[in-house]
C-alpha positions in Angstrom: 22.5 29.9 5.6 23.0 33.2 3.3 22.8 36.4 5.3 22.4 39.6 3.6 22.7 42.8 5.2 22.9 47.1 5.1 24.6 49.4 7.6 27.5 47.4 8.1 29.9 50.0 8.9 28.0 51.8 11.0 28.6 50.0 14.8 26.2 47.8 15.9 26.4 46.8 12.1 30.1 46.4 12.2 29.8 43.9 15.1 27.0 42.1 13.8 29.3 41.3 10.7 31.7 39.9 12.5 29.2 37.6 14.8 27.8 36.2 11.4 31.2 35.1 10.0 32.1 33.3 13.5 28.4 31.6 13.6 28.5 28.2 12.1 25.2 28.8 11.5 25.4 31.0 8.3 27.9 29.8 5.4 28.1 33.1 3.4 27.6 36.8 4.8 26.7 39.4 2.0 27.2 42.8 2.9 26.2 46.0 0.8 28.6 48.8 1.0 29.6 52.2 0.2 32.9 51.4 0.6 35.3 48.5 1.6 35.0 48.2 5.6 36.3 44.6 6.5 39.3 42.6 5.8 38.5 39.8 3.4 37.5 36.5 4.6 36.3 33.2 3.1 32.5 33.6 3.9 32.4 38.0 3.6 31.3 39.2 -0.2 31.6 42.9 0.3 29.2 44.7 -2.5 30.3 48.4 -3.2 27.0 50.0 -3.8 25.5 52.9 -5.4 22.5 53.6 -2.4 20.8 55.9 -4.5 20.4 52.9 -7.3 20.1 50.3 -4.9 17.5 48.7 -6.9 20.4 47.9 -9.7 21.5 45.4 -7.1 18.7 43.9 -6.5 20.1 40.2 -7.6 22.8 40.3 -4.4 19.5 40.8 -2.0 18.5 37.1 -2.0 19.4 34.8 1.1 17.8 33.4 4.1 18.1 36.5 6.0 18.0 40.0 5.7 19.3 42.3 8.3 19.0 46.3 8.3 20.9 48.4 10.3 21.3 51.6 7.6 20.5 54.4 10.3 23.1 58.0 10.5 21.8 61.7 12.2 20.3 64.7 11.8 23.9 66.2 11.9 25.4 63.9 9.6 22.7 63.5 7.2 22.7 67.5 7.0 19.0 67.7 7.5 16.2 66.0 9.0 14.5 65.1 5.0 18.4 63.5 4.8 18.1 61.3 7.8 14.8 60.0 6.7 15.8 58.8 3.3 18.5 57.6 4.8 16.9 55.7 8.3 13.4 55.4 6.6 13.6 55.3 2.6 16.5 52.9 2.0 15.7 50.4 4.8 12.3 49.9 3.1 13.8 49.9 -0.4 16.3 47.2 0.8 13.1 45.4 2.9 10.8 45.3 -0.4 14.1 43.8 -2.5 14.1 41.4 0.0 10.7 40.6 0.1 10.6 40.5 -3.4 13.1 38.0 -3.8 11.2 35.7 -1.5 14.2 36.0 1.8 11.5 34.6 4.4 13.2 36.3 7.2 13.9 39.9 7.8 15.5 41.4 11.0 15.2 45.3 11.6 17.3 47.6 13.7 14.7 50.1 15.3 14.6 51.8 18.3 12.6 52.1 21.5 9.3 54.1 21.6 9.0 53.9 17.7 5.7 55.4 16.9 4.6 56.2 13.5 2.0 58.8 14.7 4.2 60.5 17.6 5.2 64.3 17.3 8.7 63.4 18.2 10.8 63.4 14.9 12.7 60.4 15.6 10.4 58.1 17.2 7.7 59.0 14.1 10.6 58.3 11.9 11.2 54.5 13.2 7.7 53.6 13.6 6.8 54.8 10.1 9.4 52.2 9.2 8.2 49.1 11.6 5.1 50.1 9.8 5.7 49.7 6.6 8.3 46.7 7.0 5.4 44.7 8.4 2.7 46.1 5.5 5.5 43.4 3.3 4.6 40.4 5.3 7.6 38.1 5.8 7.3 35.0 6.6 8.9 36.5 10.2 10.0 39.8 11.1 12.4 40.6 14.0 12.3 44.2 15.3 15.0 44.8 17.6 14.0 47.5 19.3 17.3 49.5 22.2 17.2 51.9 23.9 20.5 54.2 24.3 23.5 52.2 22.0 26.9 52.0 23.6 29.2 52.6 20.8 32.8 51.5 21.6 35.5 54.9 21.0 32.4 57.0 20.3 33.7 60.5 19.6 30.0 61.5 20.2 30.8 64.3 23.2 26.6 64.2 23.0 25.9 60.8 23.2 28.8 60.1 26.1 27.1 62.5 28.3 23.3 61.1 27.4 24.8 57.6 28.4 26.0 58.6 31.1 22.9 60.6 32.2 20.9 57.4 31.1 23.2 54.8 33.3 22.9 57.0 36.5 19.1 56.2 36.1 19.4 53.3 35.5 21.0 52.7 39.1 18.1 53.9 40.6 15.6 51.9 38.7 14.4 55.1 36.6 13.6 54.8 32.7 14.5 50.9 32.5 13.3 50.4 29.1 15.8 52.8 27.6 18.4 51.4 29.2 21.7 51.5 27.0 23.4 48.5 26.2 26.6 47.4 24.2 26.3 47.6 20.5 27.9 44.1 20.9 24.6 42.9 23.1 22.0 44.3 20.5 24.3 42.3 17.5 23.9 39.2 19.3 20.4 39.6 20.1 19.8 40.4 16.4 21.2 36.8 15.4 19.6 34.7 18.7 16.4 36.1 17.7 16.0 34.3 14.5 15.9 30.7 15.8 14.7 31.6 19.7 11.3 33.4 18.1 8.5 31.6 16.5 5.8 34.5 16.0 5.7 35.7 12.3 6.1 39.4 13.8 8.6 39.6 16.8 9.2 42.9 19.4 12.3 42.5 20.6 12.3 45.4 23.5 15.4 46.3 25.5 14.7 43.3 28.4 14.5 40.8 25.8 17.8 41.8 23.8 19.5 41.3 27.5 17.9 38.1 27.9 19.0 36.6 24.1 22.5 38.1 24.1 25.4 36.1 25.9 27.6 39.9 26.4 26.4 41.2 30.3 26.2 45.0 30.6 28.9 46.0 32.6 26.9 49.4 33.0 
C-alpha cells in the first residue's frame, strides 16, 4: 500500500512515520514537508512543500491512505486565526486533495471532546474539522480521537505539568477519557485502525486507541 501523510515532524507524526516504514503492510510512505526531517530510506519520498500552495502538489496526494496529523498552538502559530488555518484549513485542504484523487481511506488526528458548536476555542476548532472531513465521504474515515499526548523530551514546562496533573487523576479513576497516552500508542492505533474497523466513519476514543496499540502506558 501507498501511504500519504501531513504533520510528520511534529511528534505523534514523527512516530507514525517510522511505524509505516517498518509495517510490511505499506510499500511506499509519502510524506509532505516543510523541510527534510528523516534520514533517507528505500520506502520514505520526503516532499518539500509550499503549505500555503498545497494545491500545486496535488499529484503527490494519491495513495491508499491518507493520514493528517498537521496540528501546532496558539503560541506558536502567533494567534488563535494562525492555529486554525493551520489545525483546521490545511487538514481539510489536504482531506479534499485526497478525496479528490479517489484515496478511499483517510485517517484524522483529532482530539477528545471535539465539538464543532462548543464555546471552547479548541474543541470548536477540531470538531469543525471532523465535520467537514466527513461532509467528503470517504470510502472510510478514522478519527483518532486522545486525550492529553505524551510527547517524548517535551520542552513544554505547560504541558509536563498538565500531564502530570492529568496522570494523578487518572490514579484515582477521575477524567478517564482524557487520559494521556504515548505519542507512540496513538501512532500505532492510527495504523491498527485501518484493517481492525469496518464502519465507513470510525471514532476512535481514548479506550479504543489503548485497546488497538501494542505500546502499554507506563503512566
Amino acid at each position: 500500500m501507498r501511504a500519504v501523510l501531513i504533520g510528520g515532524s511534529g511528534a505523534t507524526g514523527r512516530v507514525l512515520v517510522h511505524e509505516l516504514l517498518k509495517s510490511t503492510d505499506f510499500t511506499e510512505v509519502v510524506v509532505l514537508l516543510r523541510r527534510k526531517s528523516f534520514d533517507e530510506q528505500p520506502k520514505l519520498r520526503q516532499i518539500i512543500v509550499d503549505f500555503s500552495k498545497l494545491q500545486e502538489f496535488e499529484q503527490e496526494i494519491h495513495g491508499d491512505i491518507a493520514f493528517s496529523c498537521l496540528g501546532t498552538t496558539v503560541k506558536d502559530a502567533g494567534s488563535k486565526e494562525a492555529q486554525w488555518r493551520v489545525d483546521h484549513d490545511l487538514n481539510l485542504q489536504f482531506a479534499a486533495l485526497a478525496k479528490k484523487n479517489e484515496i478511499p481511506c483517510f485517517v484524522l488526528l483529532s482530539a477528545v471532546n471535539a465539538d464543532a458548536e462548543s464555546k471552547i476555542f479548541y474543541n470548536r476548532m477540531k470538531g469543525s474539522l471532523e465535520q467537514h472531513v466527513k461532509a467528503l465521504d470517504f470510502g472510510k474515515l478514522i478519527i483518532v480521537q486522545p486525550g492529553g499526548l505524551i510527547r517524548p523530551n517535551t520542552d513544554r514546562l505547560g504541558e509536563k505539568i498538565g500531564i502530570n496533573a492529568l496522570r494523578a487523576f487518572n490514579r484515582i479513576g477521575l477524567f478517564k477519557s482524557y487520559e494521556a497516552l504515548p505519542v507512540a500508542t496513538v501512532a500505532q492505533a492510527m495504523i491498527k485502525s485501518v484493517h481492525a474497523r469496518k464502519e465507513r466513519i470510525n471514532i476512535i476514543s481514548v479506550e479504543d486507541i489503548k485497546q488497538l496499540s501494542d505500546t502499554v502506558n507506563q503512566g
